[in-house]
C-alpha positions as CSV (number, residue, x, y, z in Angstrom):
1,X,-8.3,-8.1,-22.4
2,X,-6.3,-9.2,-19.1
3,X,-7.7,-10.3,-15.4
4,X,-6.0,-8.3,-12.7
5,X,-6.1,-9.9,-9.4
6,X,-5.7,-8.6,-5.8
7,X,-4.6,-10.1,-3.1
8,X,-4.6,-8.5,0.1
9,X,-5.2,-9.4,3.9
10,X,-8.6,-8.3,4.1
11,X,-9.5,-8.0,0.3
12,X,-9.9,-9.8,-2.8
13,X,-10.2,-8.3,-6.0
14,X,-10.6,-9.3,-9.4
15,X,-10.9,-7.1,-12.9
16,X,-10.8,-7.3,-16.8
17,X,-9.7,-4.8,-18.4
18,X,-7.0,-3.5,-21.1
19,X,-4.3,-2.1,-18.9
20,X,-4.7,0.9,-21.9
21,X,-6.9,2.9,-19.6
22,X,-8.8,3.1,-15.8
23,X,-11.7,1.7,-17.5
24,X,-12.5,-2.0,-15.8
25,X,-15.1,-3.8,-17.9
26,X,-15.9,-5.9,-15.1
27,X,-15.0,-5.7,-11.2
28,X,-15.5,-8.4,-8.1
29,X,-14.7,-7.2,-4.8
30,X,-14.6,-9.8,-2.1
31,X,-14.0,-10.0,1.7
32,X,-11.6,-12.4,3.1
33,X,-11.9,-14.6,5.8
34,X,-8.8,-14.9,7.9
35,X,-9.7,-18.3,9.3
36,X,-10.1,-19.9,5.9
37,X,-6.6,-19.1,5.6
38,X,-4.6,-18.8,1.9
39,X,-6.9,-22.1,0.7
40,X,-9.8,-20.2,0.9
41,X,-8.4,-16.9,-1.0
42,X,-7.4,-19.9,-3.7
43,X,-10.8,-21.0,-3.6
44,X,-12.6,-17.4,-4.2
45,X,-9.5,-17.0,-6.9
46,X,-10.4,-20.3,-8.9
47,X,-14.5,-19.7,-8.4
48,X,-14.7,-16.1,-9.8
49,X,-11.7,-16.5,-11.8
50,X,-13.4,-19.1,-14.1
51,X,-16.8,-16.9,-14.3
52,X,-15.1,-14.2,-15.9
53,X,-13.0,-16.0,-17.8
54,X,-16.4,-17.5,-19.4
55,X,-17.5,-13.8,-19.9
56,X,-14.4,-12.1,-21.8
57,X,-11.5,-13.0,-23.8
58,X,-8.2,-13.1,-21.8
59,X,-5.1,-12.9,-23.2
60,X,-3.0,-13.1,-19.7
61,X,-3.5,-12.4,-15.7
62,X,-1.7,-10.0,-13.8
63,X,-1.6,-11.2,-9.4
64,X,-0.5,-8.3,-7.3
65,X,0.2,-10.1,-3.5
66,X,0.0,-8.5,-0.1
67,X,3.9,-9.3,0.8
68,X,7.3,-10.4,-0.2
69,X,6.9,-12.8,-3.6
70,X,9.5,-14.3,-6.1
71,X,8.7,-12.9,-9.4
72,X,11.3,-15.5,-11.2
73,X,9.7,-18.6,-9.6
74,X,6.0,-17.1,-9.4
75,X,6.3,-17.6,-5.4
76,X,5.0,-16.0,-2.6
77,X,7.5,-15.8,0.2
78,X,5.3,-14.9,3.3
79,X,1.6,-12.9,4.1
80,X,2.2,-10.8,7.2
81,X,-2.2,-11.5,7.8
82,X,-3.2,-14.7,6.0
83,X,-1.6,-18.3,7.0
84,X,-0.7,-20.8,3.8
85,X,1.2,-18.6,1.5
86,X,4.7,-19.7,3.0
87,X,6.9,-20.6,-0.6
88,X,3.6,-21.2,-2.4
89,X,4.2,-21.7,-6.1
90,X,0.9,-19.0,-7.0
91,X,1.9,-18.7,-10.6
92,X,2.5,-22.6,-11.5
93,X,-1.2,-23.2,-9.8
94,X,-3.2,-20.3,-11.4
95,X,-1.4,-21.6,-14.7
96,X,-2.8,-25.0,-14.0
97,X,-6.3,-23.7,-13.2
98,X,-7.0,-20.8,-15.9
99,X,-4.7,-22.1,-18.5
100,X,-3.1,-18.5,-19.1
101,X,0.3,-16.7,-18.9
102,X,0.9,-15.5,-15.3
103,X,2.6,-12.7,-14.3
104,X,3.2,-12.6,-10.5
105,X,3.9,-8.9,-8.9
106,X,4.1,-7.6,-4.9
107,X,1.0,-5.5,-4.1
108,X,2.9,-2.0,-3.4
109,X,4.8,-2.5,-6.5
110,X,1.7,-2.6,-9.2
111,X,0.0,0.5,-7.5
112,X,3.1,2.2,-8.3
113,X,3.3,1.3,-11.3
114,X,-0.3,1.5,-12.4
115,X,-0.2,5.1,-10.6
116,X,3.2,5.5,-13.1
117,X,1.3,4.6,-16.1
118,X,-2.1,6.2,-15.3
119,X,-2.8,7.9,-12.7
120,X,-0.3,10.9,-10.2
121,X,3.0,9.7,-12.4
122,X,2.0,9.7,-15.8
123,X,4.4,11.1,-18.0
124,X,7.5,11.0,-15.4
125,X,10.4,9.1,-15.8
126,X,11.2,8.4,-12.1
127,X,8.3,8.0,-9.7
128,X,8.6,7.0,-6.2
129,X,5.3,5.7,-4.5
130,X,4.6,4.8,-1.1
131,X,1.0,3.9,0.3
132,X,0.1,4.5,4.5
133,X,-2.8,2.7,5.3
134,X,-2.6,-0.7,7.3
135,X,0.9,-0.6,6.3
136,X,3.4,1.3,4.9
137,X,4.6,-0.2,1.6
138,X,6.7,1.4,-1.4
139,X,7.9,1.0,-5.2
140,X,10.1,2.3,-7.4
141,X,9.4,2.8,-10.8
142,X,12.0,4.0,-13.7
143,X,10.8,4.8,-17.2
144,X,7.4,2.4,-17.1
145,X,8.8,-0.2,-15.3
146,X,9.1,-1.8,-11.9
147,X,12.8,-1.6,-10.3
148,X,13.5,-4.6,-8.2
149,X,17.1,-4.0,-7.8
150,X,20.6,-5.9,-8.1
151,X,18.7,-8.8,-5.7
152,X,15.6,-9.0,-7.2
153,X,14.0,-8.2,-3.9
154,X,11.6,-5.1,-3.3
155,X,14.0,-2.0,-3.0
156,X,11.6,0.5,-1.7
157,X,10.0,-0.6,1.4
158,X,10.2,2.4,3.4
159,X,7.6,0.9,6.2
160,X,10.6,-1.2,7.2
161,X,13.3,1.2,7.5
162,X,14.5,2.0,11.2
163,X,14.4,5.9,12.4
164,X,17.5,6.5,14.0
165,X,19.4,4.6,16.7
166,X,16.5,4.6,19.1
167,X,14.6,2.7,17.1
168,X,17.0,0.8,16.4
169,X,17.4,-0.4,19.7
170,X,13.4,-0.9,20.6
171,X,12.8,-3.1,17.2
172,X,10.2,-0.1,16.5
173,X,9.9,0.7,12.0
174,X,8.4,3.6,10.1
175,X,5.5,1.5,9.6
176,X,4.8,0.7,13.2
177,X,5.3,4.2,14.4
178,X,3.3,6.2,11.0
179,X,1.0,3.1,9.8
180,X,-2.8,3.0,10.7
181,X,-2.5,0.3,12.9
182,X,0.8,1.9,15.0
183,X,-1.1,5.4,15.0
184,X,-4.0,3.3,16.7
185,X,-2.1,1.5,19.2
186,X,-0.4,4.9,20.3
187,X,-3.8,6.4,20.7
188,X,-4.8,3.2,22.6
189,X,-1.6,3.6,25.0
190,X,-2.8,7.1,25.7
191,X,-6.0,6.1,26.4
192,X,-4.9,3.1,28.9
193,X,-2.6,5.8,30.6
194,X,-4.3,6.8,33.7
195,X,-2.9,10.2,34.3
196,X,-5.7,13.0,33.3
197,X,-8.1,10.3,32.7
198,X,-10.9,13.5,33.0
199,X,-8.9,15.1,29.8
200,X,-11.7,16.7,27.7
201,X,-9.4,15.4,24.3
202,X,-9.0,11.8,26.0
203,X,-13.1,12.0,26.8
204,X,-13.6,12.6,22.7
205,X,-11.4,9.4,22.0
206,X,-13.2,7.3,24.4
207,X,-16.5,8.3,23.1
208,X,-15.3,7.3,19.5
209,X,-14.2,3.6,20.7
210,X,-17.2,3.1,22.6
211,X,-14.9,3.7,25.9
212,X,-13.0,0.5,24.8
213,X,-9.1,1.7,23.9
214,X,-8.7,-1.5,21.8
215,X,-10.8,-0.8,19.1
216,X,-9.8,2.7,18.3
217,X,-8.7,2.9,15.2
218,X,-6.5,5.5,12.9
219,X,-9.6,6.9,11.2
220,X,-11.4,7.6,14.8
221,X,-7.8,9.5,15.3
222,X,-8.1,11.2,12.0
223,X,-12.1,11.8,12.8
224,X,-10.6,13.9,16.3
225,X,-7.7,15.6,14.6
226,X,-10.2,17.5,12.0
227,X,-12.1,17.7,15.5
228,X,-9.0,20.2,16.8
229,X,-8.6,17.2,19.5
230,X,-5.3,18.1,20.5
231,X,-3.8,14.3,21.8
232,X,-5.2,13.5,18.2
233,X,-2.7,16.0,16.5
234,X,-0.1,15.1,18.7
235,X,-0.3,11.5,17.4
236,X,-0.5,12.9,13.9
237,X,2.2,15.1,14.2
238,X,4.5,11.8,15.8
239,X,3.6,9.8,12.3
240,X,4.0,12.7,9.9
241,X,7.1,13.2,11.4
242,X,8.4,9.8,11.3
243,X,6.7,9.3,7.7
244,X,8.5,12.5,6.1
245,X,11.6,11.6,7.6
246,X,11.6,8.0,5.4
247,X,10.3,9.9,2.6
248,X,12.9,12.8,2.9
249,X,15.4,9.6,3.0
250,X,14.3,8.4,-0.6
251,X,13.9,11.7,-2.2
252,X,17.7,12.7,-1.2
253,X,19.3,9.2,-3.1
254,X,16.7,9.0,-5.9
255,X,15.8,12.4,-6.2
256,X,12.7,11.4,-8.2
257,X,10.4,13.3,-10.6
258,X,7.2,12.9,-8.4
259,X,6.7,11.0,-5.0
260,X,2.7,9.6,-5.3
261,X,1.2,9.0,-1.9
262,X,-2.0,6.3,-1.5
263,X,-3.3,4.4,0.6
264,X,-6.2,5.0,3.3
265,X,-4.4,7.5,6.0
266,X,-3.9,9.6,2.9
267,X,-7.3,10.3,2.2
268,X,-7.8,12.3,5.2
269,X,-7.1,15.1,2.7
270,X,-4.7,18.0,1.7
271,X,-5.1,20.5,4.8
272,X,-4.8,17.6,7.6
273,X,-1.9,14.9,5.9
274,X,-0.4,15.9,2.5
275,X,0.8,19.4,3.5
276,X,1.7,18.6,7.1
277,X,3.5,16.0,5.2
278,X,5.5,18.4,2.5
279,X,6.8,20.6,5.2
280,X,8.2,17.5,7.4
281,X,9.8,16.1,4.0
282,X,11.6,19.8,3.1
283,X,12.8,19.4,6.9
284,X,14.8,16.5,6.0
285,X,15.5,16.1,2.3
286,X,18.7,17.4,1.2
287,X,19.5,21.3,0.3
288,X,19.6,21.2,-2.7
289,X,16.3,19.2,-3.5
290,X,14.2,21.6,-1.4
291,X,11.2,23.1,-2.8
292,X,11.4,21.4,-5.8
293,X,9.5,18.0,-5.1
294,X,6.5,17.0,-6.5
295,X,4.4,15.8,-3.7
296,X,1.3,14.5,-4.9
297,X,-2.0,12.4,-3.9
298,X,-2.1,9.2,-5.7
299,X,-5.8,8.9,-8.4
300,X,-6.5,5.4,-8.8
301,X,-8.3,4.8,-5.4
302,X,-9.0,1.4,-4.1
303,X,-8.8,-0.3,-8.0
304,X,-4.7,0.7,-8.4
305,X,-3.1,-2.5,-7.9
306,X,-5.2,-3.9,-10.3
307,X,-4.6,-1.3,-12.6
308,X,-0.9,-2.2,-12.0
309,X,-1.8,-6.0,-12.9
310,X,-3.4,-4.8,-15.9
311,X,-0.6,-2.9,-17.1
312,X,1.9,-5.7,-15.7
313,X,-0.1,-8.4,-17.6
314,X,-0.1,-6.1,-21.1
315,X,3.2,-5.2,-21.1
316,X,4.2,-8.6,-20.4
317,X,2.3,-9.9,-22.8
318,X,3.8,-7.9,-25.7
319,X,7.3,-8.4,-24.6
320,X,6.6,-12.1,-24.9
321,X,5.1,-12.0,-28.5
C-alpha cells in the first residue's frame, strides 16, 4: 500500500491505495483555508496523514503540488494561491514526520500520468494531457513515465504559452484567455460594459451572478452556453479557439498517440467543449496529422492526481529495491 497526497489551492486530498488499480481503500477530502496559509495545509497533512498511517500498511507516499516543485531536492518552488511554499523542502519534512520514502511530483504531471497508466492513455506510448479548469496545466508522458525534459523543469505547460504577437505584447497566456477564471473575467468585462445593457443574453448572465459581474463564474458561462445565450458562446468560442490553438501547437512537435483532456471546464461535455474543441485543433495542427488525433476526455475524475501519486510512489518504490 502507498498514501497519495494532493495538494491543491483549494483542496486537500489524501488516499491509500496500490497504484495497481482506481480502487482507493481509503479517501479524505479536505477544504483549504487560504488564510492559514501553507502551515495550515502542513498541519491537515501531518493530522490525517498519521490516522491513516495507523490504519494500513505503507510502503511509501506519493505528493502531487499545485505549481512549480524540484523533484531532485523534494522542493516546492512557488504556489500561485497559497502563501509559505516559497523553496520549502516538502519531501525532507514529510520524511521527518511519517518516517517513509517520499516521492515529490507537480500536480498536472501525476494526472497525466495516472490518466497514462489507468485511465484515457492506457496502453499508449506517448500521451499528452492537459487539464482546463482554474488553470490550464499539462504533462507529458512517454512509455509510463513522466518527461521533465533536458532542465528538469515541467515541459508541457501549455497554460503559459503566449498566442501570437498580440499577446505577446499585452502579457495575456493561454490560460488567462481559455482557463475558468479568464473565461469569467471576460464574461464580467462584458457585463460591466454599458452598451446594450437591456441585451436579453446580457439579462440571463446577470440573473445567474445575482446582478453582481464579479462573481460570475465559468460554470454560470457554461450554464448560458447550453442555454443558446449567444454572448455565452461567443466567450466559448474565444477560449476554444485560443485552447486548440496551444493544443494544435503540441500535437504538431510531439505528435502523440492520444491527447487526454480533464479538468472541470471539460466536463461540460462532448456536444458543448470536446468537439468544438477537435475541430479548432484540425484548424491548426499540421497537415499531415489531421484527422488522425486521438482526442479524448480524461476518466479518473477529481481522484487522478492521486492516482498519479499512487503510481509515482509504486513505481518508485520498485525501482529503489
Amino acid at each position: 500500500m502507498y498514501l497519495g497526497i494532493e495538494i491543491g489551492g483549494t483542496k486537500l486530498q489524501l488516499a491509500i491505495g496500490t497504484g495497481l488499480d482506481r480502487q482507493l481503500q481509503e479517501l479524505v477530502r479536505l477544504d483549504i483555508v487560504p488564510r492559514g496559509g501553507a502551515e495550515g495545509i502542513r498541519k491537515q497533512i501531518r493530522d490525517f496523514g498519521i490516522q491513516l498511517l495507523k490504519r494500513h500498511p505503507v510502503k511509501g507516499i506519493g505528493i502531487g503540488f499545485g505549481g512549480p516543485v524540484d523533484t531532485k531536492t523534494g522542493c516546492t518552488l512557488r504556489s500561485f494561491q497559497i502563501e509559505g511554499w516559497d523553496n520549502w523542502p516538502l519531501a525532507a519534512w514529510c520524511q521527518a514526520q511519517f518516517g517513509l520514502p517520499i516521492w515529490l511530483e507537480n500536480d498536472s504531471n501525476l494526472a497525466g500520468l495516472g490518466e497514462a497508466h489507468l485511465g484515457a492513455g492506457r496502453g499508449q506510448a506517448v500521451v499528452f494531457y492537459t487539464n482546463i479548469g482554474s488553470g490550464i496545466g499539462g504533462s507529458l508522458i512517454l512509455n509510463g513515465a513522466v518527461y521533465h525534459g533536458g532542465l528538469g523543469t515541467a515541459v508541457a505547460e501549455i497554460g503559459h504559452l503566449r498566442p501570437g504577437p498580440e499577446a505577446i505584447a499585452s502579457g495575456q497566456t493561454v490560460e488567462s484567455i481559455a482557463s475558468g477564471w479568464g473565461i469569467a473575467a471576460a464574461g464580467e468585462a462584458c457585463l460591466k460594459d454599458a452598451t446594450d445593457r437591456f441585451n436579453p443574453d446580457k439579462q440571463m448572465l446577470l440573473e445567474l451572478c445575482e446582478n453582481d459581474p464579479s462573481r460570475l463564474t465559468g460554470k454560470h458561462l457554461a450554464t448560458a452556453m447550453a442555454d443558446s445565450n449567444r454572448l455565452a458562446q461567443k466567450i466559448f468560442d474565444r477560449a476554444l479557439k485560443t485552447y486548440g490553438w496551444a493544443i494544435g501547437q503540441v500535437a504538431t512537435l510531439l505528435a502523440p498517440n492520444v491527447i487526454v483532456v480533464g479538468g472541470g471546464i471539460a466536463q461540460i461535455g462532448e456536444a458543448l467543449f470536446m468537439a468544438p474543441l477537435r475541430q479548432q485543433v484540425e484548424g491548426y495542427v499540421i497537415e499531415p496529422l489531421r484527422g488522425r488525433l486521438s482526442i479524448v476526455a480524461a476518466e479518473l475524475g477529481e481522484e487522478v492526481v492521486l492516482h498519479g501519486a499512487l503510481t509515482l510512489s509504486r513505481s518508485s518504490s520498485q525501482a529503489g529495491s
